[in-house]
Backbone as XML, in Angstrom:
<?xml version="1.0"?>
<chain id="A" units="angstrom">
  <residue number="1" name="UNK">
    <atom name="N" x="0.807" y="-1.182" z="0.000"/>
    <atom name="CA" x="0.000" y="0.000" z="0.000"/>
    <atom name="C" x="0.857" y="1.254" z="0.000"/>
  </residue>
  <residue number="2" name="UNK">
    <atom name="N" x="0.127" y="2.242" z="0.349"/>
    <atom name="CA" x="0.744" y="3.723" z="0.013"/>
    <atom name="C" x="1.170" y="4.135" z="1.646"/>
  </residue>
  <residue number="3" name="UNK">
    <atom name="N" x="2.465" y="5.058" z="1.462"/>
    <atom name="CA" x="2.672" y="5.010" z="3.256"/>
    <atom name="C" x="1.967" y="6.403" z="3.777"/>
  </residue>
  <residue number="4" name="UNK">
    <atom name="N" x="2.034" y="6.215" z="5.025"/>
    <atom name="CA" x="1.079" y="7.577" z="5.589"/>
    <atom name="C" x="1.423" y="8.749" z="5.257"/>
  </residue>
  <residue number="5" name="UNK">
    <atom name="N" x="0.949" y="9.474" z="4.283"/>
    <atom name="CA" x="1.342" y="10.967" z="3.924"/>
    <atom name="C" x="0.139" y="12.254" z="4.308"/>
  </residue>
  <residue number="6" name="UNK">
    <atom name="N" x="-0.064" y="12.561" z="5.645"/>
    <atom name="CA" x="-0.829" y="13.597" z="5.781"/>
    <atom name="C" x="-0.779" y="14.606" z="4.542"/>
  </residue>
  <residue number="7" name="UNK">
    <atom name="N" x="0.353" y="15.310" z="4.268"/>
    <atom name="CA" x="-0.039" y="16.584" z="3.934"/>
    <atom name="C" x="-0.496" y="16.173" z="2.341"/>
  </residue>
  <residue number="8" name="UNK">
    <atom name="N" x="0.042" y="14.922" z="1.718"/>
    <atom name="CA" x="-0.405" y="14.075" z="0.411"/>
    <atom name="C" x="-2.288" y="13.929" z="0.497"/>
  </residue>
  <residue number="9" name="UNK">
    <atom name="N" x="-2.299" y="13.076" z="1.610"/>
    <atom name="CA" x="-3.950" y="13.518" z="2.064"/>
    <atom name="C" x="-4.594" y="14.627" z="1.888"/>
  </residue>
  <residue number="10" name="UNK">
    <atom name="N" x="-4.350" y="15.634" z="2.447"/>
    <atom name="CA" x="-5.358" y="17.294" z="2.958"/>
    <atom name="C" x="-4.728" y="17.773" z="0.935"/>
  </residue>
  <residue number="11" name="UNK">
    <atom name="N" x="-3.572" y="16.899" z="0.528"/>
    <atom name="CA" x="-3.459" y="17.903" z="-0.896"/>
    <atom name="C" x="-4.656" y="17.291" z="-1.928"/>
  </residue>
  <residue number="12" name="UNK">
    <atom name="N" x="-5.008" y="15.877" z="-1.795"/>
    <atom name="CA" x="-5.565" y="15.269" z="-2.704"/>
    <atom name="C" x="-7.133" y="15.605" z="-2.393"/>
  </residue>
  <residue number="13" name="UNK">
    <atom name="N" x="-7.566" y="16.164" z="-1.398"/>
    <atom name="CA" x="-8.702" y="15.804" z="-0.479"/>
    <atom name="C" x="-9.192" y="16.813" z="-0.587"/>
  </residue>
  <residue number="14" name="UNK">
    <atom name="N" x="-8.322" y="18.572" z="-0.975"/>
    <atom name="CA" x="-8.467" y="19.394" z="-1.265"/>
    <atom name="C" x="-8.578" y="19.284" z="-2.515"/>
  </residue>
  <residue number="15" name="UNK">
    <atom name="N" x="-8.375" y="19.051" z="-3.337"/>
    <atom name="CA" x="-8.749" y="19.232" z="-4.739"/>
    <atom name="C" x="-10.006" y="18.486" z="-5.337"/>
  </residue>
  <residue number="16" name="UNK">
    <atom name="N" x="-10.494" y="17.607" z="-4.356"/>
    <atom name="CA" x="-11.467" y="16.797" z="-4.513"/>
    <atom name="C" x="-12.651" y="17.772" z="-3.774"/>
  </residue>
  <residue number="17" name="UNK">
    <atom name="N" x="-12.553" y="18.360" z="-2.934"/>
    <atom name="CA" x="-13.248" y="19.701" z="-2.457"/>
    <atom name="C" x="-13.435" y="20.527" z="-3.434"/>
  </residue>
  <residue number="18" name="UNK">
    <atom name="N" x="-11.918" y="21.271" z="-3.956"/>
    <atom name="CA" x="-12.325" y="22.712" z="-5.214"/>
    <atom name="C" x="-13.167" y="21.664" z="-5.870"/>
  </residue>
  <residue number="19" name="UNK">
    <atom name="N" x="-13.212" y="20.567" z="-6.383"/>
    <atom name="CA" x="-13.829" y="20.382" z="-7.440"/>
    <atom name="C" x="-15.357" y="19.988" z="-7.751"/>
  </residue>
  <residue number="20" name="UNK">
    <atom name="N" x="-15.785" y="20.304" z="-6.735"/>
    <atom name="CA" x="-17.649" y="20.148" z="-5.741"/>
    <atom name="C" x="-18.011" y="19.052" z="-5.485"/>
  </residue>
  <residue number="21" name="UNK">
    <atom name="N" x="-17.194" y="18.031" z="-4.968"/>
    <atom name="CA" x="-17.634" y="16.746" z="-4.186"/>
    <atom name="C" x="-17.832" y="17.343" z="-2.688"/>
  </residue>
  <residue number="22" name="UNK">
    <atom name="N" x="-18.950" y="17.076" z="-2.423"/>
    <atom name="CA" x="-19.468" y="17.163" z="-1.221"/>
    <atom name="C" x="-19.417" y="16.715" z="0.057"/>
  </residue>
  <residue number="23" name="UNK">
    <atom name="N" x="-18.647" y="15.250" z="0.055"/>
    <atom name="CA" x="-18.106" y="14.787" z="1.122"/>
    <atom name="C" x="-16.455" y="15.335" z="1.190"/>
  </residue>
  <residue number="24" name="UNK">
    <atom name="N" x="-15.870" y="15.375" z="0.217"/>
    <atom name="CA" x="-14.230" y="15.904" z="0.310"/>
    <atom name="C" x="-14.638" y="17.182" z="1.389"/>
  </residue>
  <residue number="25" name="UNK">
    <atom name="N" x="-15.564" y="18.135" z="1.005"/>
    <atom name="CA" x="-16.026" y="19.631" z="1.562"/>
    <atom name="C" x="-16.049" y="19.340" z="2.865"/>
  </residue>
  <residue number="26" name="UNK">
    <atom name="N" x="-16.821" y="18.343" z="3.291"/>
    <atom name="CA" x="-17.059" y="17.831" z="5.107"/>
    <atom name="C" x="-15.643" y="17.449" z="5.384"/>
  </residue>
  <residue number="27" name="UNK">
    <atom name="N" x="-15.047" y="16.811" z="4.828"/>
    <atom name="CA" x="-13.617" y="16.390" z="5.251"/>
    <atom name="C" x="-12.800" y="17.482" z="5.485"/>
  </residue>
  <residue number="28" name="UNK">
    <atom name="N" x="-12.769" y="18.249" z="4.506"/>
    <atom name="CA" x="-12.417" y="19.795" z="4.719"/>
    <atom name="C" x="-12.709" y="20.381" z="5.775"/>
  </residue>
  <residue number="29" name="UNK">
    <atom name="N" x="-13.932" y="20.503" z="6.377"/>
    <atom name="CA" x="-14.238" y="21.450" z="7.123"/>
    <atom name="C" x="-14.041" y="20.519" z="8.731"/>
  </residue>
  <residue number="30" name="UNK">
    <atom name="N" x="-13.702" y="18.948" z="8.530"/>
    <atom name="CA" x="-13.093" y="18.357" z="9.656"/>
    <atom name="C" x="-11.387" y="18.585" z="9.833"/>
  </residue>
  <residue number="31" name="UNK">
    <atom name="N" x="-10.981" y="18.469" z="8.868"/>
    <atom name="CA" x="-9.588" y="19.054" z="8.633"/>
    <atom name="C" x="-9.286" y="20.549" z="9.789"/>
  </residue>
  <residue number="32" name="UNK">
    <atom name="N" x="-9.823" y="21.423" z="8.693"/>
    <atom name="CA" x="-9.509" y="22.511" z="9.026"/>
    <atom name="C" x="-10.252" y="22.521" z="11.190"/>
  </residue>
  <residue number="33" name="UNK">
    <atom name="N" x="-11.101" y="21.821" z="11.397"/>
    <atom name="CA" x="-11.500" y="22.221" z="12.855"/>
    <atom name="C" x="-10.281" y="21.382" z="13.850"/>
  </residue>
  <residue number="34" name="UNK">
    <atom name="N" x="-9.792" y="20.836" z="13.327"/>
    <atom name="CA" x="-8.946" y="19.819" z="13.915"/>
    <atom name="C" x="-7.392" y="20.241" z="14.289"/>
  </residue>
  <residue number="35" name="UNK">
    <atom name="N" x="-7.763" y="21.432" z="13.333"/>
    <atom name="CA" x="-6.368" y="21.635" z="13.328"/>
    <atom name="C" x="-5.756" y="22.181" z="14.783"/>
  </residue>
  <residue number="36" name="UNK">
    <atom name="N" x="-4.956" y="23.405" z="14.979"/>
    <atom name="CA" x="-4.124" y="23.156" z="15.744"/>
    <atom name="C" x="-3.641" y="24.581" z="15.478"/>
  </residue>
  <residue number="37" name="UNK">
    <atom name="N" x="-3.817" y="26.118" z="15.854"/>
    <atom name="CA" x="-4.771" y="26.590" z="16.193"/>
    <atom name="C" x="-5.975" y="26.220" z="15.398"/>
  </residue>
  <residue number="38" name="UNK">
    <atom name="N" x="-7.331" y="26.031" z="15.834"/>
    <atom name="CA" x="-8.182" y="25.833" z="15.044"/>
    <atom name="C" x="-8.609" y="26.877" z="14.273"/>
  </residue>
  <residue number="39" name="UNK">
    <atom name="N" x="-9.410" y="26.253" z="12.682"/>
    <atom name="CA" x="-9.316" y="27.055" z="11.950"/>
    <atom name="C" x="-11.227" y="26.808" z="11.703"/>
  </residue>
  <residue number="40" name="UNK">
    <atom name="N" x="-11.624" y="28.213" z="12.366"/>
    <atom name="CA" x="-13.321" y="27.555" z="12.231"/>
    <atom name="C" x="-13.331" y="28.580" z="11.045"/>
  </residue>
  <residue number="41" name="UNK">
    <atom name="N" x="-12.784" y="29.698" z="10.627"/>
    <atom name="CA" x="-13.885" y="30.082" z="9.411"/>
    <atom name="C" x="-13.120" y="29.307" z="8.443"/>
  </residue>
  <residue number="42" name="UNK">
    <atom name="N" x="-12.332" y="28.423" z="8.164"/>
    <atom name="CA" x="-12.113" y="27.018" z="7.336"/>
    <atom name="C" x="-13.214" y="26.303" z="7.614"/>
  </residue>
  <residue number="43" name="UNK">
    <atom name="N" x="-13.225" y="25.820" z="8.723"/>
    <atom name="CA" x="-14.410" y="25.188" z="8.810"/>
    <atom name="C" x="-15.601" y="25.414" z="8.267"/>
  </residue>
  <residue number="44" name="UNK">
    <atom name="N" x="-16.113" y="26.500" z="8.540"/>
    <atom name="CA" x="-17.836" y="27.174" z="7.643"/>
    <atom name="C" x="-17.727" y="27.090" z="6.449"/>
  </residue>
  <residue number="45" name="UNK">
    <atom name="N" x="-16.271" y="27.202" z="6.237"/>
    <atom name="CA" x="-16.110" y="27.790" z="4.144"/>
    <atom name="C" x="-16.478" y="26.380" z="4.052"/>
  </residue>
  <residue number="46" name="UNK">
    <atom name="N" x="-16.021" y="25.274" z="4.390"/>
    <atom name="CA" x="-15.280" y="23.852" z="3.511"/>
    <atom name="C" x="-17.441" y="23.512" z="3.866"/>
  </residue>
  <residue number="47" name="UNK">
    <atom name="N" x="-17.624" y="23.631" z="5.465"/>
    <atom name="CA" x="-19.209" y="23.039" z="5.361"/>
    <atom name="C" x="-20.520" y="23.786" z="4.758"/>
  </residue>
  <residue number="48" name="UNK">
    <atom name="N" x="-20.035" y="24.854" z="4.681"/>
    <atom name="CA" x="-21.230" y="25.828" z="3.711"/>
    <atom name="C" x="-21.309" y="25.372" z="2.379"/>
  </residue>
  <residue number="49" name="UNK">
    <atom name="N" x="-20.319" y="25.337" z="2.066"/>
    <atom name="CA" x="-19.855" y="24.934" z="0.585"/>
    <atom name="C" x="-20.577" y="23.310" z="0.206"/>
  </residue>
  <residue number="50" name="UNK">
    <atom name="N" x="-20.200" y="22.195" z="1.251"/>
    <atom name="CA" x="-21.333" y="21.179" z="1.000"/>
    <atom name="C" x="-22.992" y="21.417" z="1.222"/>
  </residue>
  <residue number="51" name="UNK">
    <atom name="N" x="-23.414" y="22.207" z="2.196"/>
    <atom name="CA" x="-24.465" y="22.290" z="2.168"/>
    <atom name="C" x="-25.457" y="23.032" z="1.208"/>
  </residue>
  <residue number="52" name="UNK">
    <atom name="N" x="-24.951" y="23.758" z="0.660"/>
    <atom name="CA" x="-24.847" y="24.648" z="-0.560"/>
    <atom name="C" x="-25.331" y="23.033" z="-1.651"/>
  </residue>
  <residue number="53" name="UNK">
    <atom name="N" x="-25.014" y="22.479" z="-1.419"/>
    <atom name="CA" x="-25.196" y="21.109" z="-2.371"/>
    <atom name="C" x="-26.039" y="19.984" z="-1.638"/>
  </residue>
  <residue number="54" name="UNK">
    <atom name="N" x="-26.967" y="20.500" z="-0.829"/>
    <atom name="CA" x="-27.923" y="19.739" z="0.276"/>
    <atom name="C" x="-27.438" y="18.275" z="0.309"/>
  </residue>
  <residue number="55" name="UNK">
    <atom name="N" x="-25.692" y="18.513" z="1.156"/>
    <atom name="CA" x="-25.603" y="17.316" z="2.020"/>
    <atom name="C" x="-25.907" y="17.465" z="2.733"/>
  </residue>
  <residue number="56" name="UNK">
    <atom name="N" x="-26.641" y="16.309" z="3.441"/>
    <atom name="CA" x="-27.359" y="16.062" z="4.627"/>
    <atom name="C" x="-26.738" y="16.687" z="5.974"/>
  </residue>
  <residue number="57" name="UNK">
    <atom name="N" x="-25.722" y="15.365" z="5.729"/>
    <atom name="CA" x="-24.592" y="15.571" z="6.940"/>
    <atom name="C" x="-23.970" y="16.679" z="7.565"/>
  </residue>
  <residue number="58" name="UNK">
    <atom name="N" x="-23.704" y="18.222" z="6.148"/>
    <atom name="CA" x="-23.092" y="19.088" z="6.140"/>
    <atom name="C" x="-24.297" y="20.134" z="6.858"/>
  </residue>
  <residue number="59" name="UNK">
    <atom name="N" x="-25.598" y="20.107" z="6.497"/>
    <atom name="CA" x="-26.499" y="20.836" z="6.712"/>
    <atom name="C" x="-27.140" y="20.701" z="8.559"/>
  </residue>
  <residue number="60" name="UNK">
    <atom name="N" x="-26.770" y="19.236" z="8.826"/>
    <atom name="CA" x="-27.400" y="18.934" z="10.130"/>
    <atom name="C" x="-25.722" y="19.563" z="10.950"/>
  </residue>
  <residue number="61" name="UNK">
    <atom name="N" x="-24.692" y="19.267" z="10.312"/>
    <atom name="CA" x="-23.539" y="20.424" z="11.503"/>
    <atom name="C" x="-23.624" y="21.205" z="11.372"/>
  </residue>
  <residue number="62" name="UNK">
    <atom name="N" x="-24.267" y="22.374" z="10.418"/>
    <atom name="CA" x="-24.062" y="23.869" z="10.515"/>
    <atom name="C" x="-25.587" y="24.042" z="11.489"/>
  </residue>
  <residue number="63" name="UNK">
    <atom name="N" x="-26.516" y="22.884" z="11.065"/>
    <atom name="CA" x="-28.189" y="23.787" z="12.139"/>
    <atom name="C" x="-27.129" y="23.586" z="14.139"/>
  </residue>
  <residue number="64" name="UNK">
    <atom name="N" x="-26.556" y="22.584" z="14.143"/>
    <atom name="CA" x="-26.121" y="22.084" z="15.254"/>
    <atom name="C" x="-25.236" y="22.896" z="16.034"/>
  </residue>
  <residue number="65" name="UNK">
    <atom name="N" x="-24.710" y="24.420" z="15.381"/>
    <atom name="CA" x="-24.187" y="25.219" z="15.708"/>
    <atom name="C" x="-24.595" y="26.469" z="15.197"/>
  </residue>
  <residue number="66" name="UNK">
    <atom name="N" x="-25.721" y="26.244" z="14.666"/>
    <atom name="CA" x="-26.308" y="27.672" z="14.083"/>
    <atom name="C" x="-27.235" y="28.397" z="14.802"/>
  </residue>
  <residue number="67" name="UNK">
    <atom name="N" x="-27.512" y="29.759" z="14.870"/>
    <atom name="CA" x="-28.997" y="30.487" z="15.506"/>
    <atom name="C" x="-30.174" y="29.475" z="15.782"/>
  </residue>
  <residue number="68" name="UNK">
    <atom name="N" x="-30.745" y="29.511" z="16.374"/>
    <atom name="CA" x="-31.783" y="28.823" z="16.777"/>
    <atom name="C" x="-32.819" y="28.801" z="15.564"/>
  </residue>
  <residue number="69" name="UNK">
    <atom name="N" x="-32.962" y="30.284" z="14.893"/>
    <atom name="CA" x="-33.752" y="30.571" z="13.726"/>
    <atom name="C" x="-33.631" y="30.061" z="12.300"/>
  </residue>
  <residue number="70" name="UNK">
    <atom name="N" x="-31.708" y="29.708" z="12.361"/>
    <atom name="CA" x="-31.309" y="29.577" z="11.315"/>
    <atom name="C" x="-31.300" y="27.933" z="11.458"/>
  </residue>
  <residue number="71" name="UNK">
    <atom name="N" x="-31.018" y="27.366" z="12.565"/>
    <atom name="CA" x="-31.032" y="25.787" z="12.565"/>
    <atom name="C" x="-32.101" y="25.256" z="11.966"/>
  </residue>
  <residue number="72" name="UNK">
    <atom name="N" x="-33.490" y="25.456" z="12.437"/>
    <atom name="CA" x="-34.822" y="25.292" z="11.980"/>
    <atom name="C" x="-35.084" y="25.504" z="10.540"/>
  </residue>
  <residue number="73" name="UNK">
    <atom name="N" x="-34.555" y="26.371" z="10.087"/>
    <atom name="CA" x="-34.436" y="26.683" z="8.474"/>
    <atom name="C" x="-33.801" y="25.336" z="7.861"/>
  </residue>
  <residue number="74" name="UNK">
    <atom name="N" x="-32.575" y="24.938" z="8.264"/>
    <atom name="CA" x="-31.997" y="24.011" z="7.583"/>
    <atom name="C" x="-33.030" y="22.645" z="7.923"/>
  </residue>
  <residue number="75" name="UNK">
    <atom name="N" x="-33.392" y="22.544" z="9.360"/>
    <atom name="CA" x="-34.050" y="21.317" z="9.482"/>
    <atom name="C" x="-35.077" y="21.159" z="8.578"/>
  </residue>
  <residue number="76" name="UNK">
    <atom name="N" x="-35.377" y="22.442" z="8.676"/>
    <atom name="CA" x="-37.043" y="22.316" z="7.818"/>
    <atom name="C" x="-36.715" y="21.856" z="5.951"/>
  </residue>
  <residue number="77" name="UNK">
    <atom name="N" x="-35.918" y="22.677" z="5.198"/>
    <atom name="CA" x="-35.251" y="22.144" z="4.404"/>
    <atom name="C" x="-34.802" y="20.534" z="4.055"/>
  </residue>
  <residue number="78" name="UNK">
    <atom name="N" x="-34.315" y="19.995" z="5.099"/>
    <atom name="CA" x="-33.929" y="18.535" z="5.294"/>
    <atom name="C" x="-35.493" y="17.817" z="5.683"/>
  </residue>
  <residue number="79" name="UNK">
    <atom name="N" x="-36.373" y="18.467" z="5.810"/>
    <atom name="CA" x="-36.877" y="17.712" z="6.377"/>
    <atom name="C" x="-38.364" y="17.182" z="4.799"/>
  </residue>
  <residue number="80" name="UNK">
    <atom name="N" x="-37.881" y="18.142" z="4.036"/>
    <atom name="CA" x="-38.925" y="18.198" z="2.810"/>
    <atom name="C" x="-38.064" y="16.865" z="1.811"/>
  </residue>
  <residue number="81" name="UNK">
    <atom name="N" x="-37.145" y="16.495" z="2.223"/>
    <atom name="CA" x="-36.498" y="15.350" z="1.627"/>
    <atom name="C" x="-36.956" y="13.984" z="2.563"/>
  </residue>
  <residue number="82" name="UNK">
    <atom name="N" x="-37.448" y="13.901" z="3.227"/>
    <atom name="CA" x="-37.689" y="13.098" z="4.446"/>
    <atom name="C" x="-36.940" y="12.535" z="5.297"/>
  </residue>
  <residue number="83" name="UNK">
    <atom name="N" x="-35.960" y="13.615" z="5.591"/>
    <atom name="CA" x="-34.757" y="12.869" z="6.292"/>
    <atom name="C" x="-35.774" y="13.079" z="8.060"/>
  </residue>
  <residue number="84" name="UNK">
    <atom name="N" x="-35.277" y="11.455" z="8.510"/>
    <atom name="CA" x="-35.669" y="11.000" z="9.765"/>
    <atom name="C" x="-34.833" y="12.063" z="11.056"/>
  </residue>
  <residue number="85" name="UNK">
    <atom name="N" x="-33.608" y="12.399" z="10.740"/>
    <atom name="CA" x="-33.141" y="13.145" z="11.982"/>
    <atom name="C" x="-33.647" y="14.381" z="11.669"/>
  </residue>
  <residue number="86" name="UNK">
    <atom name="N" x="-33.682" y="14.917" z="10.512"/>
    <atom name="CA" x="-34.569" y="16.307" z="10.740"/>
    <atom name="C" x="-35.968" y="16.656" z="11.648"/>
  </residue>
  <residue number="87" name="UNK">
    <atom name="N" x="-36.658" y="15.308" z="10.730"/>
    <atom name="CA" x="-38.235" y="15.350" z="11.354"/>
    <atom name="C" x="-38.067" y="15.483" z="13.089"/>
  </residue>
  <residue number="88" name="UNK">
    <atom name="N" x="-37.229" y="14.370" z="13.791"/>
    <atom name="CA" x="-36.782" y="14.567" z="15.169"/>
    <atom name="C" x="-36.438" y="15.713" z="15.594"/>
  </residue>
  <residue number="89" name="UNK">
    <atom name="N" x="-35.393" y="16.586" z="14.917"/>
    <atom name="CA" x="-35.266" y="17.594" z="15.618"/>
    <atom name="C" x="-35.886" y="18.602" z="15.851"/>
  </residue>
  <residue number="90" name="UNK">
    <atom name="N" x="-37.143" y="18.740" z="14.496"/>
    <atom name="CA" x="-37.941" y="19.702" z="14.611"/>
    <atom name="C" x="-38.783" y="19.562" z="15.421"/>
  </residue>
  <residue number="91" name="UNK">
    <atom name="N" x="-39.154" y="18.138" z="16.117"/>
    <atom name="CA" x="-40.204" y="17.538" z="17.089"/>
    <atom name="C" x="-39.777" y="18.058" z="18.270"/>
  </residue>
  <residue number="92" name="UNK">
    <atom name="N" x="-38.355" y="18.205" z="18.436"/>
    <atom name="CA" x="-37.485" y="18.618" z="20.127"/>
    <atom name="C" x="-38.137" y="20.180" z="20.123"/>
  </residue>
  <residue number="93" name="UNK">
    <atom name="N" x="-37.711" y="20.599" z="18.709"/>
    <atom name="CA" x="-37.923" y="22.112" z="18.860"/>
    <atom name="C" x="-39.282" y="22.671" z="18.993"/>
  </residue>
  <residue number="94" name="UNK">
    <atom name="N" x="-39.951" y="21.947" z="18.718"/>
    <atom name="CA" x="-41.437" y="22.140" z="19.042"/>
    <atom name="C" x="-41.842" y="22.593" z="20.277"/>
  </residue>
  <residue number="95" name="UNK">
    <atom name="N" x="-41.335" y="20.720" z="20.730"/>
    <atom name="CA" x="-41.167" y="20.484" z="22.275"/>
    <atom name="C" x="-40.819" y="21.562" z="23.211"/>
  </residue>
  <residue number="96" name="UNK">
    <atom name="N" x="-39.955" y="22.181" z="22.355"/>
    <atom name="CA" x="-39.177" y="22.799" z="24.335"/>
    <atom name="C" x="-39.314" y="24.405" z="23.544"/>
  </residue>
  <residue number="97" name="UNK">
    <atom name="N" x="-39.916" y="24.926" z="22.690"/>
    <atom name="CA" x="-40.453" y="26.237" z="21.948"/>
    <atom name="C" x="-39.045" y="26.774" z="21.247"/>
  </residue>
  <residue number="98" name="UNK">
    <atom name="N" x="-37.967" y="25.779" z="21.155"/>
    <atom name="CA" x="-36.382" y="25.607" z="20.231"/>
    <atom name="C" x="-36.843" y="26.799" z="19.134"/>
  </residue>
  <residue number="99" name="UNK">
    <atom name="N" x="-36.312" y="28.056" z="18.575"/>
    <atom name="CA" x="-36.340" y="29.249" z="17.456"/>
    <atom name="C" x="-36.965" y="29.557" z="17.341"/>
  </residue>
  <residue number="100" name="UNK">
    <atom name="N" x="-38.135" y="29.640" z="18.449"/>
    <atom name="CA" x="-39.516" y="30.710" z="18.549"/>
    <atom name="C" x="-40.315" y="30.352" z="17.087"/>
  </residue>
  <residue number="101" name="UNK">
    <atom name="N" x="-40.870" y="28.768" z="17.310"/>
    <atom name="CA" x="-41.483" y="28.753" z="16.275"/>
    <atom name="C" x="-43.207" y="28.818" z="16.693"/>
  </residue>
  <residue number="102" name="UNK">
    <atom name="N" x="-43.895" y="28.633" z="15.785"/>
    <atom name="CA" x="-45.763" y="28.807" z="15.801"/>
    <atom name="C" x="-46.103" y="27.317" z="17.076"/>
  </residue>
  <residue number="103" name="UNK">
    <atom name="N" x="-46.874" y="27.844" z="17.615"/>
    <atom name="CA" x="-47.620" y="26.502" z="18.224"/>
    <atom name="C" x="-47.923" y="25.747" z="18.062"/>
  </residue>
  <residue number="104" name="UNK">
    <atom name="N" x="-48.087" y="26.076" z="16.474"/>
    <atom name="CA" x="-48.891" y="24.755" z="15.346"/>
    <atom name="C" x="-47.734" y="24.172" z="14.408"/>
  </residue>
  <residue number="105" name="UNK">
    <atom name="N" x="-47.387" y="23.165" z="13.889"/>
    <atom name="CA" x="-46.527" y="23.318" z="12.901"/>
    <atom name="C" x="-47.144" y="22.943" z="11.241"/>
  </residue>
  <residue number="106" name="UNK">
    <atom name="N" x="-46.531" y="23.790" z="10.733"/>
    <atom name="CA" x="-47.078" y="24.192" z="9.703"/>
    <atom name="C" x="-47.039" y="23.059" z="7.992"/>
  </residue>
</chain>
């Protein structure tokens, strides 16, 4: 096999990012949080950039650290695809009045 080359990794992994694969972008934006000082507006660029392309995965970490107003946006979004953890989270947010939403859901 091939021997361990980090910076061979983040080079190949990055170009698989510029080039709009959507999981390379999450890898990216794990990269860059990992780093060492951490690098969070790397982080937003590399996960905006997948969600921008409604990955799932990318869209449920930015609601998971986003405004309360803005999380709900993405859930609700995810949730018109029928993704099962969306529908849940919007049920919590219901629950406990999570981004000042209507009483009713809509």
């Amino acid at each position: 096999g091939l021997p361990v080359d980090p910076a061979a990794a983040v080079h190949w992994l990055q170009l698989s990012a510029q080039g709009g694969y959507s999981e390379a972008q999450r890898d990216m934006a794990l990269h860059e949080w990992r780093k060492r000082p951490r690098n969070e507006s790397g982080y937003d660029f590399w996960l905006r950039r997948a969600a921008k392309q409604r990955d799932s995965a990318a869209m449920h970490r930015l609601a998971q650290t986003a405004e309360p107003r803005d999380a709900v946006k993405l859930w609700r979004e995810l949730v018109k695809s029928g993704d099962a953890e969306a529908q849940f989270q919007l049920g919590r947010c219901y629950a406990s009045g999570y981004g000042n939403l209507p009483l009713k859901p809509s």
